[in-house]
C-alpha positions in Angstrom: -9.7 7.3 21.7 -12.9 9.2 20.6 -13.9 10.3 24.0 -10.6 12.0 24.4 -8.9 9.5 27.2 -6.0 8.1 25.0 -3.2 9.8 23.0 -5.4 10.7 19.9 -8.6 11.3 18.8 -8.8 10.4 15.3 -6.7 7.8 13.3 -5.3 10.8 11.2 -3.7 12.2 13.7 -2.0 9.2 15.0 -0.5 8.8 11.2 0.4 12.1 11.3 2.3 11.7 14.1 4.6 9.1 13.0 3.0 6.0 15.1 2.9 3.0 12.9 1.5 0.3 15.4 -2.5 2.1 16.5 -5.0 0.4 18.2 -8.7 2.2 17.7 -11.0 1.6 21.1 -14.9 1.6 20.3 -16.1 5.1 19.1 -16.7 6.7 16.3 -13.8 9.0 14.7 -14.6 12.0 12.5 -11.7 12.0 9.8 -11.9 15.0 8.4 -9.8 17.5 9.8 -7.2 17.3 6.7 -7.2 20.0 4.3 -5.6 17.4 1.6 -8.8 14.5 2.5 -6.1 12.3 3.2 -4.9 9.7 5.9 -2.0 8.6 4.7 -0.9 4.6 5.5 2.7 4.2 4.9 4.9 0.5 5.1 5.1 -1.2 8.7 2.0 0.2 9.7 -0.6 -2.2 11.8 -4.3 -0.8 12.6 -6.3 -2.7 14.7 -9.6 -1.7 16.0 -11.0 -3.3 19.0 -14.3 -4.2 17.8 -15.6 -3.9 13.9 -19.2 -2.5 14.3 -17.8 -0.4 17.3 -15.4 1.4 16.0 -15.9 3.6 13.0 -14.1 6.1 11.1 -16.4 8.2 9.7 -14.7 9.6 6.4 -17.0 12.8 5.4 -16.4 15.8 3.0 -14.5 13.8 0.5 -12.0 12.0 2.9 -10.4 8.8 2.5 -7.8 6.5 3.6 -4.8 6.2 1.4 -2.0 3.6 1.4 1.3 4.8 0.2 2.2 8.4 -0.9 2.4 9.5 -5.0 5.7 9.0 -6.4 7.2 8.8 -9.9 5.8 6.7 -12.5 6.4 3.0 -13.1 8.7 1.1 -15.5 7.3 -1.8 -17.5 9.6 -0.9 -21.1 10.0 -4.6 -22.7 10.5 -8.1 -21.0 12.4 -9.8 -18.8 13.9 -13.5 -17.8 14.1 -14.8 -14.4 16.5 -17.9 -13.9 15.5 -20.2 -11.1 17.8 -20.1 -8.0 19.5 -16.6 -9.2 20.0 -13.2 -8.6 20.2 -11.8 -12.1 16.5 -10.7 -14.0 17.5 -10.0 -17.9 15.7 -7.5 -19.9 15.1 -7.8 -23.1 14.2 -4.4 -24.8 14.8 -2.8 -21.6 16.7 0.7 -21.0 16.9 0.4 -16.9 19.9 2.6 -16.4 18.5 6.3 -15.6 14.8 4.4 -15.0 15.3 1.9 -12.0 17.4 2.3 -9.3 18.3 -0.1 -6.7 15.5 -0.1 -3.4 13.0 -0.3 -6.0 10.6 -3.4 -6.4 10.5 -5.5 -10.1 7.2 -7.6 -10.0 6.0 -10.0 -12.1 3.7 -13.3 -12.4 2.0 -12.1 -9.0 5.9 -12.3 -7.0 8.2 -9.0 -5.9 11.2 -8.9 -5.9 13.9 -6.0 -4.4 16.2 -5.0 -6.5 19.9 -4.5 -5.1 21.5 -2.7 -8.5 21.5 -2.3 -11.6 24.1 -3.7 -13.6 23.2 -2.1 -17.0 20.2 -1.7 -19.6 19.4 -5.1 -19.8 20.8 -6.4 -16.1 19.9 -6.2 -12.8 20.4 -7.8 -9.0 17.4 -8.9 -6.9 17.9 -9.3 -3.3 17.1 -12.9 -2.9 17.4 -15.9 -5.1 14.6 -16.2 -7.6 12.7 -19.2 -6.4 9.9 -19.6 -9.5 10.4 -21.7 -12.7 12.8 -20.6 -15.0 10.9 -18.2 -17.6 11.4 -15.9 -20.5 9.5 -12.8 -21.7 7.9 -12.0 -19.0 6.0 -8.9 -18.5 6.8 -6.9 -15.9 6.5 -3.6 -13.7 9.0 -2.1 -11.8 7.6 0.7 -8.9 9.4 2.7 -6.0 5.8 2.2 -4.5 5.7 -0.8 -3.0 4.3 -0.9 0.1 4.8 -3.7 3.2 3.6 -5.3 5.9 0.5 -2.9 6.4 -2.1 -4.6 8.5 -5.9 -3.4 8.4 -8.5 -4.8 11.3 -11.5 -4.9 13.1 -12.8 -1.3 12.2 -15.9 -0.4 9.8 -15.0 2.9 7.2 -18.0 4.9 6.6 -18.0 7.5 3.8 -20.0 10.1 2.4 -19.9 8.3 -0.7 -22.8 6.0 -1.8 -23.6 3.0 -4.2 -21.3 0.3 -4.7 -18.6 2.4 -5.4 -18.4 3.0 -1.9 -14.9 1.1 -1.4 -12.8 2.7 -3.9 -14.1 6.3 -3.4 -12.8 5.5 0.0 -9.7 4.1 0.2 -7.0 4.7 -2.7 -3.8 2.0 -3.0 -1.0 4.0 -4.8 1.6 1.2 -5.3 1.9 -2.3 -5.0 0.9 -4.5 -2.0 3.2 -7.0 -0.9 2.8 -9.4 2.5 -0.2 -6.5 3.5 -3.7 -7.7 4.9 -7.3 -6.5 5.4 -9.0 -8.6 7.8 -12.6 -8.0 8.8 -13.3 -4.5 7.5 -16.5 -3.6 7.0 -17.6 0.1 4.7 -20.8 1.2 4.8 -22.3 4.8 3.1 -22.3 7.6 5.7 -26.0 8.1 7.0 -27.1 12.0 7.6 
């Protein structure tokens, strides 16, 4: 808490501690102890504030919230075919062996999939059954940065940023979101 009486004092240092279920009491946080500008939000992590206009992280000198960590670059080379009720995703000018590796995420029309191995250039496994239409020529991204189950509430940002651009000068998404919310967050400019 702010004033000192709980385990932390600012939401960066909780992260940096490896806790990945916080709840923020009323006060404001100053977030900018980091030499990098960067609070780091990894998978599995919930942040719950205890009341939105009472508890603030104040994000000066260039800070801001990120959710996931850089990584390598995505794969999107050609199309693919999902089959209803299976397993398999075919590629169709697709070179996935030495690109994608199994743990990674293929996404497409808006749905993510795991993927469990590659089978060769053009074939790979997903996890679960795929449950969409059968479809061919999809597009299609595949990242190692996908990030789940992240949870965002009740807590205003402020930032030393200003204008509309507020938001994104703020908080950075590196990755893809998949089952994550933001629920009730408010971001307002930083006031001298």
């Amino acid at each position: 808490d702010a004033s000192g009486a709980g385990d932390y004092t600012s939401l960066g240092a909780a992260i940096k501690a490896g806790k990945k279920r916080i709840f923020i009491r009323k006060g404001t946080y100053e977030e900018d102890q980091w030499g990098n500008n960067v609070v780091f939000v990894d998978s599995n992590t919930i942040i719950v504030g205890e009341l939105r206009d009472e508890v603030v992280l104040n994000m000066t000198n260039g800070n801001r919230i990120t959710i996931g960590e850089y990584g390598d670059n995505d794969y999107a080379t050609g199309t693919v075919t999902f089959t209803n009720a299976s397993r398999t995703v075919t590629g169709a000018g697709t070179a996935w062996v030495g690109n994608v590796a199994a743990g990674q995420w293929i996404i497409t029309k808006g749905r993510a999939y795991k993927i469990s191995s590659v089978t060769d250039n053009t074939n790979l496994v997903i996890e679960s059954h795929y449950q969409g239409v059968t479809s061919a020529g999809n597009n299609y991204v595949i990242t190692a940065n996908a990030f789940t189950g992240i949870h965002l509430k009740d807590f205003t940002i402020q930032s030393d940023q200003s204008g509309l651009g507020a938001f994104p000068n703020t908080m950075d998404v590196l990755g893809s979101l998949i089952h994550c919310s933001f629920d009730n967050l408010k971001f307002l400019p930083r006031t001298a």
